[in-house]
C-alpha positions in Angstrom: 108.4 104.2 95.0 107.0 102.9 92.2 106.2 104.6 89.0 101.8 103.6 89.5 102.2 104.7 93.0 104.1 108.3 91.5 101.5 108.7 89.0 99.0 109.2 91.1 100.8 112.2 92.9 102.4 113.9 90.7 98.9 116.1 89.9 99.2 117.5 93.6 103.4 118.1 93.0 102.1 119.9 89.7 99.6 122.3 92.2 102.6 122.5 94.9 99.7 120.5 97.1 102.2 117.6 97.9 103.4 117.5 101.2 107.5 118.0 101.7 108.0 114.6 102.7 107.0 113.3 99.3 108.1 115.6 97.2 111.7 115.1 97.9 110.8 111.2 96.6 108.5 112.1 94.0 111.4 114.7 92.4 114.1 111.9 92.7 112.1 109.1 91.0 111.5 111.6 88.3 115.1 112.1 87.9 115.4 107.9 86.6 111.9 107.8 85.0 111.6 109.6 81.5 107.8 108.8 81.1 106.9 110.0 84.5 108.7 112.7 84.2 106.8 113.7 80.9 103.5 112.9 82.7 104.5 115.4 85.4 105.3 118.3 82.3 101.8 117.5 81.1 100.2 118.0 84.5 103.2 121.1 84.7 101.7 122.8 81.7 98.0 122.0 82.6 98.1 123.8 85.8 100.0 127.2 84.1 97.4 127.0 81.5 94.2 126.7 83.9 95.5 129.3 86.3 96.2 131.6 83.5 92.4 130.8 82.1 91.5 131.6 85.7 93.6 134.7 85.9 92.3 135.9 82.7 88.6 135.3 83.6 88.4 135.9 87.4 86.1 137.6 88.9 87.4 138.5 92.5 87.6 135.1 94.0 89.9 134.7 96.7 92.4 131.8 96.8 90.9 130.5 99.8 87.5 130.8 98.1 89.1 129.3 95.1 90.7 126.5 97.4 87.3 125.6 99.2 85.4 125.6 95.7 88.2 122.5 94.7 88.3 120.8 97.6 84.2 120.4 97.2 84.5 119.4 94.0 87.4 116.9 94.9 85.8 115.4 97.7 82.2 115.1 95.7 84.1 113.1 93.2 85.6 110.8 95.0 82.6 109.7 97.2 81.6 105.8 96.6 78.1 104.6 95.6 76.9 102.6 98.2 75.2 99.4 97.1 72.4 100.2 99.5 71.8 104.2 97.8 67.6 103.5 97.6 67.8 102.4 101.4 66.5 104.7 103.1 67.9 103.9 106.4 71.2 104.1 107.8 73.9 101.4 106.8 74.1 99.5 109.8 70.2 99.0 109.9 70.4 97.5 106.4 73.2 95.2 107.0 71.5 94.2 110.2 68.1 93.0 108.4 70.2 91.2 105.9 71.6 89.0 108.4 68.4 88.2 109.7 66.8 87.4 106.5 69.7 85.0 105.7 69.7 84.0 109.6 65.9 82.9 108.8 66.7 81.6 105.6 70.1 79.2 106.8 67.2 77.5 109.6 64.7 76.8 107.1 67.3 75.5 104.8 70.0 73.8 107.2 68.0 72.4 110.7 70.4 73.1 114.1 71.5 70.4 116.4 69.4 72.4 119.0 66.0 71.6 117.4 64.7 68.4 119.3 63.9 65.2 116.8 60.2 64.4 116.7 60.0 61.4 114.9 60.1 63.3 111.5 63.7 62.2 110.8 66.2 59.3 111.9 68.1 59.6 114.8 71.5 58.3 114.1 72.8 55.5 115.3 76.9 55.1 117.0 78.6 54.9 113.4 77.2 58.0 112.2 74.6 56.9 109.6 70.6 56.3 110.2 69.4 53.0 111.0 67.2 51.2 108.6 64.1 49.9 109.7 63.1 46.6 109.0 59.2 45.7 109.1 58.1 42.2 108.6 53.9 42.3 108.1 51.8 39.2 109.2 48.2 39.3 107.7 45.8 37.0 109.4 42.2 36.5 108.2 39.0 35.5 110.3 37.3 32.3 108.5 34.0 33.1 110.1 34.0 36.6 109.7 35.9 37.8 106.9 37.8 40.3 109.2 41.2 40.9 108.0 44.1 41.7 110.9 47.0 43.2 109.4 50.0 42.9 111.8 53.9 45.3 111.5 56.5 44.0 113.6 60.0 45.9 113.6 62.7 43.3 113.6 65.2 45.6 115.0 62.9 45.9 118.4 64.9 44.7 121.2 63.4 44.2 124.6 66.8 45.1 126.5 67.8 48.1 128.1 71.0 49.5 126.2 71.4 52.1 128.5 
């Protein structure tokens, strides 16, 4: 094992909490490793000294007692902060409106293939890019009248069935 991986047991091989299939590990890589091994006397001599605190200053607790009282205070400390922690719904609710909201978002934004064109944008043509319009306007003007006639032809109109 390596000596990060030791580090971080050798606290429960100090409190004889490590399982037996560890220890036997844990002690050999301490035989090679002088700094673990110092780490380990640290932990060593902070246990002797906090049980001998306890010893000096307890008050009938029972080692189960005593056992439950750590374990609560172990597993408070090692609980996560959740992103979501002013949400007050469950999880699974929270991450469910998200999608939406970026489900509504992504439709406004990007516009599926699913959406039938309506004219608003170009339909695109066999090599993949929109055709250009072309508009020729003819203008004709009444002599007698004054009426002006202002004609758009598409010059990409074509009378022929493609189909």
């Amino acid at each position: 094992m390596r000596c990060q991986k030791i580090r971080r047991l050798l606290p429960l091989l100090a409190g004889d909490e490590l399982p037996e299939k560890q220890m036997a590990k844990v002690k050999e890589h301490l035989k090679g490793c002088l700094p673990c091994r110092e780490e380990y006397e640290k932990y060593v001599l902070l246990v002797r000294n906090t049980r001998r605190w306890l010893d000096e200053n307890r008050v009938g607790w029972e080692e189960q007692e005593w056992r439950d009282i750590v374990q609560n205070a172990v597993n408070q400390g090692t609980k996560r902060k959740s992103v979501l922690v002013p949400w007050p719904f469950p999880r699974g609710w929270a991450y469910a409106l998200m999608a939406g909201v970026m489900l509504l978002i992504a439709t406004f934004i990007v516009r599926p293939p699913f959406v039938e064109h309506n004219g608003l944008t170009p339909k695109l043509g066999d090599e993949g890019e929109a055709k250009k319009q072309e508009v020729v306007s003819m203008t004709m003007v009444s002599k007698e009248t004054g009426l002006k006639i202002v004609w758009f032809l598409d010059k990409n109109f074509d009378l022929e069935d493609n189909e």
